[in-house]
Backbone as ProteinMPNN parsed JSONL, in Angstrom:
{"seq_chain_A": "XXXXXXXXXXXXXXXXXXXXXXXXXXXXXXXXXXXXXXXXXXXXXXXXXXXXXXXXXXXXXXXXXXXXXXXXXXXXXXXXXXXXXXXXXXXXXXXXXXXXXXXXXXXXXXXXXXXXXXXXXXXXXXXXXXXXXXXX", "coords_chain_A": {"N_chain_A": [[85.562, 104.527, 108.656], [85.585, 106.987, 109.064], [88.384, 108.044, 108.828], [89.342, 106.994, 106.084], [87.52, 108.97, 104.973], [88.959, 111.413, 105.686], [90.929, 111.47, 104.437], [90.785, 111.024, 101.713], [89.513, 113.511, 101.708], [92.093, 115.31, 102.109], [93.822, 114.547, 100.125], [92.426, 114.625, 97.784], [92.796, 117.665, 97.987], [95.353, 118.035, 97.893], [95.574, 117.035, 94.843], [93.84, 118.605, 93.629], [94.707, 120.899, 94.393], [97.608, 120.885, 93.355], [96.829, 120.971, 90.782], [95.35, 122.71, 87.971], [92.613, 123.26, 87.587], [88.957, 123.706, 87.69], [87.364, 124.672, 90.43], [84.691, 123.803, 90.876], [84.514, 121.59, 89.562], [86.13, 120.132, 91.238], [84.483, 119.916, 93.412], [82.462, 118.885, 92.667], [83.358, 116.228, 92.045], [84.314, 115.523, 95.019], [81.827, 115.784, 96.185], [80.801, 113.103, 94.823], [82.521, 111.184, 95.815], [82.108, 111.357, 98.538], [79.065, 110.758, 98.514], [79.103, 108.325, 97.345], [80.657, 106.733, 99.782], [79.097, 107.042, 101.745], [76.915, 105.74, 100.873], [77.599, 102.9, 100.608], [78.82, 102.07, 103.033], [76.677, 102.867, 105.135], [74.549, 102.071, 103.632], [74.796, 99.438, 102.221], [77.14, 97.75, 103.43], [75.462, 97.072, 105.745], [73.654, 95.929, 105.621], [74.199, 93.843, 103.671], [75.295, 91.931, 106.279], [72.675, 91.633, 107.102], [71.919, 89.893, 105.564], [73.28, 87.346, 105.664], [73.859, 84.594, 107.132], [73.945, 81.728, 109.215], [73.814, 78.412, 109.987], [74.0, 75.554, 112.874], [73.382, 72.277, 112.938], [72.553, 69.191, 114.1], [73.626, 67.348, 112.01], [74.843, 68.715, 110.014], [75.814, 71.439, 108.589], [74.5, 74.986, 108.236], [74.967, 77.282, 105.577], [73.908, 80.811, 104.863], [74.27, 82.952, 102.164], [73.779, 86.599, 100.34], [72.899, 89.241, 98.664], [71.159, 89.697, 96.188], [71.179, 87.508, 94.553], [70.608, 84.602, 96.468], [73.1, 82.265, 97.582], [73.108, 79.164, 99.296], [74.486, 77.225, 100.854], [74.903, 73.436, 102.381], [77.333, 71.554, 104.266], [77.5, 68.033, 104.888], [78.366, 66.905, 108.319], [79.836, 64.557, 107.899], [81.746, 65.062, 106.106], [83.264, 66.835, 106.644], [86.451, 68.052, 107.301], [88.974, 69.194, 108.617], [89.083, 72.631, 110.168], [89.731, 75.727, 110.366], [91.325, 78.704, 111.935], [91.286, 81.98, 111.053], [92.515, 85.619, 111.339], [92.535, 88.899, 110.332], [94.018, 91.961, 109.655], [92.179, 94.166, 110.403], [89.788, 92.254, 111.342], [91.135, 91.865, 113.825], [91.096, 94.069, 114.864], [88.705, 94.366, 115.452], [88.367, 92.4, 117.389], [87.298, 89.938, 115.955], [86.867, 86.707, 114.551], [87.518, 84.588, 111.684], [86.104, 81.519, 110.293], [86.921, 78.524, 108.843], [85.902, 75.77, 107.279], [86.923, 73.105, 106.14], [86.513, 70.519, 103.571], [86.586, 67.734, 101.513], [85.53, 69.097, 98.925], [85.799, 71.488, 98.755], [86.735, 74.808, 100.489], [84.867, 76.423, 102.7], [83.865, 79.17, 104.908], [82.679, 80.63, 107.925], [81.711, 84.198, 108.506], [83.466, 86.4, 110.509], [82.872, 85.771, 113.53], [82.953, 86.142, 117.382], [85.501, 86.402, 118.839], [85.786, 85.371, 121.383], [83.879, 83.309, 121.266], [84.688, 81.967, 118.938], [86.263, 79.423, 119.839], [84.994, 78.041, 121.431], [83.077, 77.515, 118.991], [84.517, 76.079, 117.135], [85.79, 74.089, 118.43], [82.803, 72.515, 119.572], [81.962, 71.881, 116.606], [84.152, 70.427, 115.727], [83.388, 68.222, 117.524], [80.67, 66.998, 117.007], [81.416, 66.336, 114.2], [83.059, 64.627, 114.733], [81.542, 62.7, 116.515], [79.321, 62.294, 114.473], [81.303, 60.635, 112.795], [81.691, 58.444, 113.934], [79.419, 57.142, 113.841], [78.866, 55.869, 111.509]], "CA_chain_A": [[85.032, 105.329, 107.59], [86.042, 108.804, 109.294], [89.812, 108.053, 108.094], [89.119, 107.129, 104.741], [87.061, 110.017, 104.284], [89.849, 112.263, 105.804], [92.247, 111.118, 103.676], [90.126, 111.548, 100.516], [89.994, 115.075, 101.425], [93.079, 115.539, 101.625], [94.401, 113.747, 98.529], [91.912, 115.665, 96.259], [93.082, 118.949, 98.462], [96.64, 118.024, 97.103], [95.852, 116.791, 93.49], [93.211, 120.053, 92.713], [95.68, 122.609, 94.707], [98.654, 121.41, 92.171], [96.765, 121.377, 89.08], [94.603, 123.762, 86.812], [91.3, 122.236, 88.071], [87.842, 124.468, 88.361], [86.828, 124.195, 91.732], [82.942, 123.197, 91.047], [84.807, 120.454, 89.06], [86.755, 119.29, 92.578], [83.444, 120.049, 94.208], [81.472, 117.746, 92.282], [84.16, 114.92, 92.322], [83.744, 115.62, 96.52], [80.291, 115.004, 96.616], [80.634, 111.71, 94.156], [82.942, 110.432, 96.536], [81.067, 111.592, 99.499], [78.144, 109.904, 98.604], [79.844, 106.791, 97.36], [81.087, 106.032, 101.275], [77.343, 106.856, 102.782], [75.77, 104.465, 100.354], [78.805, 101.641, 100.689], [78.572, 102.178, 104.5], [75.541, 103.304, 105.467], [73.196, 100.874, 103.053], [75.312, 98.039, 101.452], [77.451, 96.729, 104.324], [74.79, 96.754, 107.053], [71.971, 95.143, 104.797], [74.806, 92.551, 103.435], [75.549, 91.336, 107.19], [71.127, 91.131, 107.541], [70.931, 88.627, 104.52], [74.132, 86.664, 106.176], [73.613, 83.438, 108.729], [74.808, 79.698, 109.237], [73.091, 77.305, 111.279], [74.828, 74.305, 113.098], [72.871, 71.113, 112.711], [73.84, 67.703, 114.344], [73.988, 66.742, 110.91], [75.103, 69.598, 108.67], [76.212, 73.323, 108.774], [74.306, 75.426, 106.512], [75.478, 79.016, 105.312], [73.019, 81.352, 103.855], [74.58, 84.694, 101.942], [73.958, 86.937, 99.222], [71.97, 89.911, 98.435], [70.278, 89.953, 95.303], [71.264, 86.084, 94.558], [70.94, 83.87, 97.573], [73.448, 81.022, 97.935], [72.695, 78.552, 100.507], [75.425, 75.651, 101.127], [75.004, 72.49, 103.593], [78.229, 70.571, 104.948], [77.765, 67.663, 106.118], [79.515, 67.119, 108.891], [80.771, 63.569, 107.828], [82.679, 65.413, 105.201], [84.43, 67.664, 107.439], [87.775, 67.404, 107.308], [89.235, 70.111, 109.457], [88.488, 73.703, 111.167], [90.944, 77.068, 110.793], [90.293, 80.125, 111.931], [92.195, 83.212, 110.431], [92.004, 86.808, 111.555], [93.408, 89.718, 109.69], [94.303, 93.145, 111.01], [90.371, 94.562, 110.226], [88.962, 91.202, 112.46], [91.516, 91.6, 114.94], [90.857, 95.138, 115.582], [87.118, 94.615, 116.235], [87.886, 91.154, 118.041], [86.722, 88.647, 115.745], [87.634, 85.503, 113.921], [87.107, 84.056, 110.904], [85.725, 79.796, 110.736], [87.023, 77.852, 107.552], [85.855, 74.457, 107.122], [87.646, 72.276, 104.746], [85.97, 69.852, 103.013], [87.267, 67.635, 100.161], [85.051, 69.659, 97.863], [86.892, 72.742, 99.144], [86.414, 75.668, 101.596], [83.457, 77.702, 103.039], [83.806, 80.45, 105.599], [81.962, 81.374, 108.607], [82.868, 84.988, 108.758], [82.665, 87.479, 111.886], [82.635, 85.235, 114.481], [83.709, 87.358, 118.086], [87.203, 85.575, 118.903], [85.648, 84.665, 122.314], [83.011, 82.269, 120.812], [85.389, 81.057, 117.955], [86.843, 78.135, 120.181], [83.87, 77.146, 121.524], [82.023, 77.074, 117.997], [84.983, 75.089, 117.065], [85.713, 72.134, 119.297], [81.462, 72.298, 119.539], [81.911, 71.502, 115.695], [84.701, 69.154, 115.766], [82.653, 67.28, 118.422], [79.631, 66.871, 115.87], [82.235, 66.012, 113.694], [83.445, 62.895, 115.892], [79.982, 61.785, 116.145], [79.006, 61.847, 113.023], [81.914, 59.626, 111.693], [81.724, 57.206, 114.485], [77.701, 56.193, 113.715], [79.247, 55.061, 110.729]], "C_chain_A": [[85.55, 106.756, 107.693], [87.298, 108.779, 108.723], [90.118, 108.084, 106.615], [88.13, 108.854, 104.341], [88.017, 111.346, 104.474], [91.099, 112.419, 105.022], [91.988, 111.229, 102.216], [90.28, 112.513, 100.436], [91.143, 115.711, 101.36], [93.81, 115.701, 100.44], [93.597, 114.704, 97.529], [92.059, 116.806, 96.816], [94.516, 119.036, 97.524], [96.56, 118.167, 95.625], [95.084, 118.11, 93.109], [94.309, 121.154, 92.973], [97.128, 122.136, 93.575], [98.002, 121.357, 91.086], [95.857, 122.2, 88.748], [93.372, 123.336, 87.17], [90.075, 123.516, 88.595], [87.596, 123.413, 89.528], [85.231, 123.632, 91.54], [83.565, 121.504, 90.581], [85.442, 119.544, 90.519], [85.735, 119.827, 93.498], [82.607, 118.95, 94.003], [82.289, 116.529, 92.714], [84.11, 114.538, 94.324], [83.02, 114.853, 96.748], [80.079, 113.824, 95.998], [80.787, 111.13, 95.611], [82.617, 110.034, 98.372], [80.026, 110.839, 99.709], [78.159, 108.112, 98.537], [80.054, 106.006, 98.98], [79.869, 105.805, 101.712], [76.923, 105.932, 102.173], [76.532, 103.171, 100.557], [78.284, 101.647, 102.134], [77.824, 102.293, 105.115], [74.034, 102.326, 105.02], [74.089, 99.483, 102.977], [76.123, 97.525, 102.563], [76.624, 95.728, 105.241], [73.825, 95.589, 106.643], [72.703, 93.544, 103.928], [74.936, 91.431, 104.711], [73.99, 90.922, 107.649], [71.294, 89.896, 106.975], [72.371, 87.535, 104.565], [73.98, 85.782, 107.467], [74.031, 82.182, 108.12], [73.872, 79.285, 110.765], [73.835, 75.634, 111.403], [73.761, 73.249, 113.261], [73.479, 70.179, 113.694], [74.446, 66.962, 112.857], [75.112, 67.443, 109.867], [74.759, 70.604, 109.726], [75.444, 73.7, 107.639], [74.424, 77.037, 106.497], [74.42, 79.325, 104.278], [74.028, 82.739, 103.409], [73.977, 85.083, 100.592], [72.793, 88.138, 99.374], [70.899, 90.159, 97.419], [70.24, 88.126, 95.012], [71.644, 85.703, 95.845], [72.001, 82.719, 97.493], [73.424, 80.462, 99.483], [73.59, 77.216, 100.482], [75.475, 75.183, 102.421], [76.309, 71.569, 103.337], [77.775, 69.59, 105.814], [78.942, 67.062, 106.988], [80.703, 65.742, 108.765], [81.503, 63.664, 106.473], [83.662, 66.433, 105.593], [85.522, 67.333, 107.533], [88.563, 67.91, 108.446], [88.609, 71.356, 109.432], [89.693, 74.597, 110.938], [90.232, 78.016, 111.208], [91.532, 80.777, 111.472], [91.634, 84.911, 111.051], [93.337, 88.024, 111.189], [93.274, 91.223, 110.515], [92.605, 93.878, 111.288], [89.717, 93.569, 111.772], [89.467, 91.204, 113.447], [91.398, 92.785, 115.918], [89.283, 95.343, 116.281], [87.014, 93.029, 116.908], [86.957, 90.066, 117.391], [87.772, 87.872, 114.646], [86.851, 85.312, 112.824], [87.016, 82.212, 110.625], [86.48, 79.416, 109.3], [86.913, 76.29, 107.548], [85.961, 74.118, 106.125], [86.84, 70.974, 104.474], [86.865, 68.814, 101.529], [87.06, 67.944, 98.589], [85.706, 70.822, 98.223], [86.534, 73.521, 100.326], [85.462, 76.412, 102.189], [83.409, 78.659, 104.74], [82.763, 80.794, 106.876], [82.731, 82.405, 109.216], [82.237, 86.024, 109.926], [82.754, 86.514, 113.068], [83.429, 86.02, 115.779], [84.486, 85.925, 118.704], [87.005, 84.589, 120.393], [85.054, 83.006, 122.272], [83.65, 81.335, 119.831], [85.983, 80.268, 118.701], [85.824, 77.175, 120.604], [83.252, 76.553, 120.667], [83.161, 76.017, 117.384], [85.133, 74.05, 117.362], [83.789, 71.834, 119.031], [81.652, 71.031, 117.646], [82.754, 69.971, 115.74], [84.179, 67.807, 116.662], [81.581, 66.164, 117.719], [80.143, 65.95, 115.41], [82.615, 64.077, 113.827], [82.168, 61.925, 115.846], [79.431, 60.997, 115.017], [80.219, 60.303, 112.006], [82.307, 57.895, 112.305], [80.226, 56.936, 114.228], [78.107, 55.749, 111.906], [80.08, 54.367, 110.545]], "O_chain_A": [[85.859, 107.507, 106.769], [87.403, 109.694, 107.905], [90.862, 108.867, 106.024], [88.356, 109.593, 103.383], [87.959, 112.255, 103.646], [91.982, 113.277, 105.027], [92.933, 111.518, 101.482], [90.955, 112.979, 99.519], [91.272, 116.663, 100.59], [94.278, 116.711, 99.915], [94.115, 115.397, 96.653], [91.318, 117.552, 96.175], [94.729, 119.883, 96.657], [97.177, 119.054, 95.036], [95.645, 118.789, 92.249], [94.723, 122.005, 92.186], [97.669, 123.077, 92.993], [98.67, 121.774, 90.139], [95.366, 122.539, 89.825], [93.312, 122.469, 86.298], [90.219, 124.149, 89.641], [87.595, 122.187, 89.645], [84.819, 122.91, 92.448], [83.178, 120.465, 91.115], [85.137, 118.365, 90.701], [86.228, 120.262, 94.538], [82.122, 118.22, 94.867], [81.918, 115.864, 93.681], [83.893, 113.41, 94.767], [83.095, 113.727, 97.24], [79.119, 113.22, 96.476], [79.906, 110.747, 96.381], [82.783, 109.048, 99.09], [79.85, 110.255, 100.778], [77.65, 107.178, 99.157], [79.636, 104.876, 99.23], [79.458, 104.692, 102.041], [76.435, 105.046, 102.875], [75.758, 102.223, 100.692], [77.176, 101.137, 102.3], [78.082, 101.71, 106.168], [73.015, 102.016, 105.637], [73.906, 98.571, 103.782], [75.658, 96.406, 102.777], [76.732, 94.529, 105.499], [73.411, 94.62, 107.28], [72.077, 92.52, 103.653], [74.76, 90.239, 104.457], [73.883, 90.005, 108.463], [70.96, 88.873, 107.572], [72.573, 86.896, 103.533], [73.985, 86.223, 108.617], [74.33, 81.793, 106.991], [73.535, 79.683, 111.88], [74.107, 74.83, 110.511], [73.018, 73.701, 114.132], [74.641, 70.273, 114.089], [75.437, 66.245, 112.721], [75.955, 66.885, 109.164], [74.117, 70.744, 110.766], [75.472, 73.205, 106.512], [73.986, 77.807, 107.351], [74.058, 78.667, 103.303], [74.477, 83.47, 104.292], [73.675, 84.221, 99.767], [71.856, 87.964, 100.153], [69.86, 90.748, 97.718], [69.203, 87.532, 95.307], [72.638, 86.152, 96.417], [71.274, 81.787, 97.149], [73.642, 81.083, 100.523], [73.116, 76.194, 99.985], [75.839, 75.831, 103.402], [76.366, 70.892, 102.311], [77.591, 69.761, 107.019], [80.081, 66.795, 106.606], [81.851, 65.701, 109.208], [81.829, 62.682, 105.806], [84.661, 66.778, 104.962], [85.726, 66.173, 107.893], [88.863, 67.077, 109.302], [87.585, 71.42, 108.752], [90.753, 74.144, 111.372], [89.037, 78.268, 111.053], [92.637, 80.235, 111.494], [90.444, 85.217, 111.133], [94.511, 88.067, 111.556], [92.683, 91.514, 111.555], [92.089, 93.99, 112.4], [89.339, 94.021, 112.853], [88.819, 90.704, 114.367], [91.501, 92.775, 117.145], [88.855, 96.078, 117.172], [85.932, 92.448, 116.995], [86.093, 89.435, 117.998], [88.853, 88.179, 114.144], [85.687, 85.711, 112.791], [88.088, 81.641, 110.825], [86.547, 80.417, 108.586], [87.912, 75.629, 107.834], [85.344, 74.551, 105.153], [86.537, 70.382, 105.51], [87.64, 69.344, 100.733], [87.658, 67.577, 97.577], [86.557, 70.927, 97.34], [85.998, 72.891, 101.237], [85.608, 77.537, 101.711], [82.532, 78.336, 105.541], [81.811, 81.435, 106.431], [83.713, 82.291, 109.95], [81.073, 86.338, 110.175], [82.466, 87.352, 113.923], [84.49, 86.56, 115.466], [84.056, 84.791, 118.914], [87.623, 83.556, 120.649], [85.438, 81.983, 122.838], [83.336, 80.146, 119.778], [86.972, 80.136, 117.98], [85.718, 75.98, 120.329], [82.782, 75.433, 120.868], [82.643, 74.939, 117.095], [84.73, 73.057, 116.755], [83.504, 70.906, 118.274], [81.5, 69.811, 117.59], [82.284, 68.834, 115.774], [84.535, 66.644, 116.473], [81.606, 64.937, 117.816], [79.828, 64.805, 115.734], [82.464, 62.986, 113.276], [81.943, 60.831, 115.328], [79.199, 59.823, 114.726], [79.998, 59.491, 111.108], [82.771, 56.867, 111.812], [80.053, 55.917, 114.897], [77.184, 55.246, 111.263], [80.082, 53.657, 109.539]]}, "name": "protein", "num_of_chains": 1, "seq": "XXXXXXXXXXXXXXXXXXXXXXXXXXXXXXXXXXXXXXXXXXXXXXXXXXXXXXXXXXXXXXXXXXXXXXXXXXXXXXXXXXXXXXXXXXXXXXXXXXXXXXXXXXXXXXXXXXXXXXXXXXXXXXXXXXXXXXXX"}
């Protein structure tokens, strides 16, 4: 957040110092953007990652997210198909992974996972997995 906000100031240091621009006017635009980050960062990430969980089942995975609308989706696991994980430069800098279980209805996400635990929660799954398609 400290970078982005350093780099904001900047950028509107550049664009007001070359043009014609009252300063209250690149004062106010400041404090928009100012406040914009604290409330993004400060309320809406932290309080998105509260109303975020998955629970592993022997039967079924089930993902809860959403903040104002809940969705709640169960896999079960004798529709599992495979397991990826993916991690982009963001997840790899704070050490985590991202889950993707494929399905032949399509994809669903367990996201955040710390990179240590993502092999374990994998094979764990694919294990399930095994189970589940041999009792039938």
């Amino acid at each position: 957040m400290g970078v982005l906000l350093v780099l904001a100031t900047i950028g509107s240091y550049l664009i007001f110092s070359a043009t014609d621009v009252n300063l209250w006017f690149s004062a106010i635009v400041f404090a928009v953007a100012l406040l914009y980050f604290i409330f993004i960062y400060g309320f809406i990430i932290p309080f998105r990652w509260m109303r975020w969980s998955y629970q592993i089942k022997h039967d079924e995975i089930e993902i809860q997210h959403g903040i104002i609308f809940r969705k709640r989706v169960l896999i079960p696991m004798i529709r599992i198909q495979h397991i990826e994980t993916s991690q982009g430069p963001l997840l790899r800098q704070q050490n985590l992974v991202s889950l993707s279980i494929t399905t032949a209805a399509g994809a669903n996400e367990i996201e955040a996972v710390n990179a240590s635990e993502s092999d374990e929660l994998r094979e764990y799954i694919l294990s399930l997995v095994k189970v589940a398609k041999e009792d039938v």
